[in-house]
Phi, psi and omega in degrees: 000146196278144178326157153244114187298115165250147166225089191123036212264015190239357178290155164330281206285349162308316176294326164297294148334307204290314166320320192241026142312111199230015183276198148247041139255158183302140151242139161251125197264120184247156107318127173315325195290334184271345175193100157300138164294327178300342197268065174334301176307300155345275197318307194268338172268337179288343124318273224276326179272343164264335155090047188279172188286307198235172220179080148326156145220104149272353172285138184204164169265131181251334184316099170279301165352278198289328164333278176337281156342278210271077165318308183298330176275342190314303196270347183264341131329282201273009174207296162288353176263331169285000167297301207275323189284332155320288179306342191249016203233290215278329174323303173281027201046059170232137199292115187247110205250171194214142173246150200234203200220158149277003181323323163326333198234160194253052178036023187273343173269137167306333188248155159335153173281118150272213166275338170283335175328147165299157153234136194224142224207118168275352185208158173347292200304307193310316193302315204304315188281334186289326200277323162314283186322311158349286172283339170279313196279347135310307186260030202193093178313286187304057187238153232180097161270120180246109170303102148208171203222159167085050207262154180211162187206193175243026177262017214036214174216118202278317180288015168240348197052015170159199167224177194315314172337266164344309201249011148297313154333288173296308172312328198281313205281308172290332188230356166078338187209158187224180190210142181201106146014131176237355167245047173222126178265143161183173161281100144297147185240136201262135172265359161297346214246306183253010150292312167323330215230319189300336199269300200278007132276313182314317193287338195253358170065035198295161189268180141025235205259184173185133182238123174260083199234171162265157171308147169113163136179203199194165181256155204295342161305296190312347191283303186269359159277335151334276190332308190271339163290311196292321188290000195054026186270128199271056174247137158339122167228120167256143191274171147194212239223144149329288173333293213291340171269004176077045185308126155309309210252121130323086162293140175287137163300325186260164149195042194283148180239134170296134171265336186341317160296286218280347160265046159236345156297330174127009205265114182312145159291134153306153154289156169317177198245341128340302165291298166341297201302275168310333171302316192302268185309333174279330196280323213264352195052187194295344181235153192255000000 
């Protein structure tokens, strides 16, 4: 039976895949030093010698911040280069899924996003993964866009230089108190929660879009005093505002994603994101 392709396997959530991989098929696990995405050839020759069936694709540029800055490389990640990984996915027929952000959407709606929602984007990263998403689904018979935020693991996140967790923890620790946004709302997501959801579409051959989240949500203030409670940690959490921190990048204020599809396809809830949160924090222990 032909191989199943991870890409980006060195990554948060890659890393996690590869741990909660539950299929009876090979998997090949890639690492960026083995296989950049920027390289189209690479890329087409590593496709014509493993032939594979399915195709992960998790490498992005993630960095919001730095998107702004580095326009060119954001997009030559996150849209040209999965254009051409599109195009090599369907020469050989192969089902190719690719993960995306709520970033997509320009947080202005009351309610969760469903997948059908318009997308208006506020900053670099959201254009760049809306211009990917694009391109798989144009360019890729077989395909599978999975939408989802906040995301954290314990493998952290190297295009971040930690994840959210992570780096509450460590401040919090260090200086006792945190300053954290109280008007960008979202679902964090365990990535662990959301490798578990990706292997039962992927085993189910789901389609088109998909929004994966854990339930639930909360704004990055509450998340991170969450964080410090379960963590039994005696830290400040002060509120303020996306302004008052000087952003480069515009964050959607709402961006909670509807799951509605992915149970109605048939796929068990994420867990709450409360629960996820602790498990997450039971796993990594008292030091980060």
């Amino acid at each position: 039976m032909p191989p199943i392709v991870l890409i980006g396997a060195n990554g948060q959530l890659g890393t996690d895949l590869q741990r909660e991989f539950p299929l009876s098929r090979e998997l090949i696990a890639l690492t960026h030093s083995q296989l950049d995405i920027l390289q189209p050839t690479r890329i087409a020759a590593v496709i014509d010698e493993l032939r594979p069936e399915v195709i992960v694709n998790t490498a992005a540029f993630v960095n919001v911040e730095l998107c702004e800055i580095e326009v060119d490389t954001a997009f030559a990640v996150n849209a040209h280069a999965v254009r051409n990984l599109a195009m090599q996915a369907d020469r050989i027929g192969a089902y190719l899924v690719h993960i995306s952000t709520d970033y997509v959407f320009d947080g202005a709606g009351p309610i969760p996003y469903v997948e059908e929602a318009p997308a208006a984007p506020l900053n670099v990263y959201g254009r760049s993964k809306l211009e990917g998403e694009s391109h798989v689904r144009s360019l890729c018979r077989r395909h599978l866009v999975v939408r989802s935020s906040g995301l954290y693991g314990v493998a952290g996140s190297s295009g971040k230089g930690g994840n959210f967790v992570r780096t509450m923890l460590r401040v919090g620790r260090e200086k006792g108190e945190v300053t954290v946004v109280t008007d960008q709302v979202l679902g964090p997501t365990n990535t662990v929660d959301l490798a578990q959801a990706l292997w039962w579409l992927v085993e189910h051959e789901a389609q088109g879009i998909v929004h994966a989240t854990n339930a639930g949500s909360c704004s990055w203030f509450d998340f991170a005093r969450a964080i410090f409670e379960l963590s039994g940690l005696d830290v400040a959490v002060h509120p303020t505002d996306s302004a008052r921190l000087g952003y480069r990048a515009r964050r959607p204020p709402y961006s909670v994603l509807d799951n509605a599809r992915l149970h109605a396809l048939g796929c068990k809830p994420l867990r709450l994101w409360r629960e996820a949160l602790a498990a997450h924090l039971e796993s990594i222990g008292p030091l980060t």
